[in-house]
N, C-alpha and C positions, 0 to 999 in steps of 0.2 A: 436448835442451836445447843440447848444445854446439853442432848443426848451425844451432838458432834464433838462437843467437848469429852463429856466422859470415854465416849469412844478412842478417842483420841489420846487421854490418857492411859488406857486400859493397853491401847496398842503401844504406847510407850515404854508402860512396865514389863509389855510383853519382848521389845525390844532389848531392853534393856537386860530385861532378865537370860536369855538368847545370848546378847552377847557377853554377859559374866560367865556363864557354861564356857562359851567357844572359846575365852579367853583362858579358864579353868583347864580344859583342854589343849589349848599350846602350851602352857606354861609346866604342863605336867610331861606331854610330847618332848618338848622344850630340856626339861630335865633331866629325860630318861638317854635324851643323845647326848648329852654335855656326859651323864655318868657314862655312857659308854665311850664317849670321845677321851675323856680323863684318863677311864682302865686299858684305853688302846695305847693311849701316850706313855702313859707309866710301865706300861709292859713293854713296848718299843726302849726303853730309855733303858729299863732295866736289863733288858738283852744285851741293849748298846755297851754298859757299862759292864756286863759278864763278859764279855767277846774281850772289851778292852783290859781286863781284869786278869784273866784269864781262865783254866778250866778249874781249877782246884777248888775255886771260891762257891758257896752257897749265896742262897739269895741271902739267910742274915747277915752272912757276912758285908755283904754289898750295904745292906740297908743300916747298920751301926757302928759307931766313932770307931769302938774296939776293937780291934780284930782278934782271935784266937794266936796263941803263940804260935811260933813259926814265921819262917820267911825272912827277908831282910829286911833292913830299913827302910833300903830305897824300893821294895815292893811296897812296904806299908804305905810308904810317901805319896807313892803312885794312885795307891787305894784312896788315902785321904785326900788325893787333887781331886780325885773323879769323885767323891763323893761329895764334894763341898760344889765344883761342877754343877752335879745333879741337881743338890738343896737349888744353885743360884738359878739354873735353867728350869726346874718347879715350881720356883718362887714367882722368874716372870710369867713363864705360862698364867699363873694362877694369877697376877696383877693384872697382865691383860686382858683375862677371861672380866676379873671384875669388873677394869675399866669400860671392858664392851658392856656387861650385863647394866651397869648405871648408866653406863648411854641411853640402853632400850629400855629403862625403868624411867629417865627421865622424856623422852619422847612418847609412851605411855600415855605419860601423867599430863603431858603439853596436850597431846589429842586428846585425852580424856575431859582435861577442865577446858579443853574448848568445843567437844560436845553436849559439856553440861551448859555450858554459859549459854549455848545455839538454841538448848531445850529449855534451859531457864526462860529466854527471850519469849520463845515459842509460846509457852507456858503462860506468861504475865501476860505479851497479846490475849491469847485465848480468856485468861480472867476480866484484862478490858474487855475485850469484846460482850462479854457474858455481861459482866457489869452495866455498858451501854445499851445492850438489851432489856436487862430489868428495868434501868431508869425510861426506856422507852415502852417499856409494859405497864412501868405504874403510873406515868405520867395518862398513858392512852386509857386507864382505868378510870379516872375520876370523871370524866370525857363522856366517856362510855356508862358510867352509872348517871352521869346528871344528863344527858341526853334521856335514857331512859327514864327515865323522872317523870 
């Protein structure tokens, strides 16, 4: 019994440890496609916004308040809708990435502390059990010596 226990612990560390790797592993997997999902979006946008801008413009220019002299007001105007545009369609992208990512960080944490609670349970059995064992080893001890006697 006592060996079934430690075993049994041993294989839980070893579970456990197993699945912080594979989680260490999505979460980095996890990452590397959100950065490239990001750098596909913001390059799309930023074409979107060149094409609509027109040819003359640089990327800085797309990407700051100011623009270089030249041009009219109503180009500037233009520049400044689609750039303020851009910030607000950024913005949400990026709210709703967070919102997703705290969803899967709270469902995470829901499975997680209800794997712990499952092995916690698990756990305390196994120390009853262990425990009900020795109280039946010692009791069977005094037994066993005065018989002996």
């Amino acid at each position: 019994p006592e060996e079934d226990y430690a075993r049994k612990c041993e294989e839980v560390l070893q579970l456990q440890e197993q699945r912080a790797q594979q989680e260490e592993l999505l979460e980095h997997l996890a990452a590397e496609i959100q950065e490239e999902l990001n750098e596909r979006w913001m390059k799309r946008r930023r074409e979107e916004l060149e094409l609509a801008a027109g040819p003359g413009l640089t990327d800085t220019d797309c990407d700051t308040t100011e623009l270089s002299g030249g041009g009219g007001g109503e180009g500037e105007l233009h520049l400044e809708h689609e750039r303020v545009k851009t910030q607000l369609s950024t913005s949400l992208y990026i709210g709703l990435k967070l919102s997703t990512d705290l969803e899967a960080v709270k469902t995470d944490l829901d499975c997680t502390q209800r794997a712990w609670e499952d092995k916690e349970r698990e756990l305390q059995r196994l120390l009853e059990t262990l425990g009900t064992l020795d109280v039946a080893e010692a009791a069977a001890e005094p037994r066993g010596a005065a018989g002996g006697a």
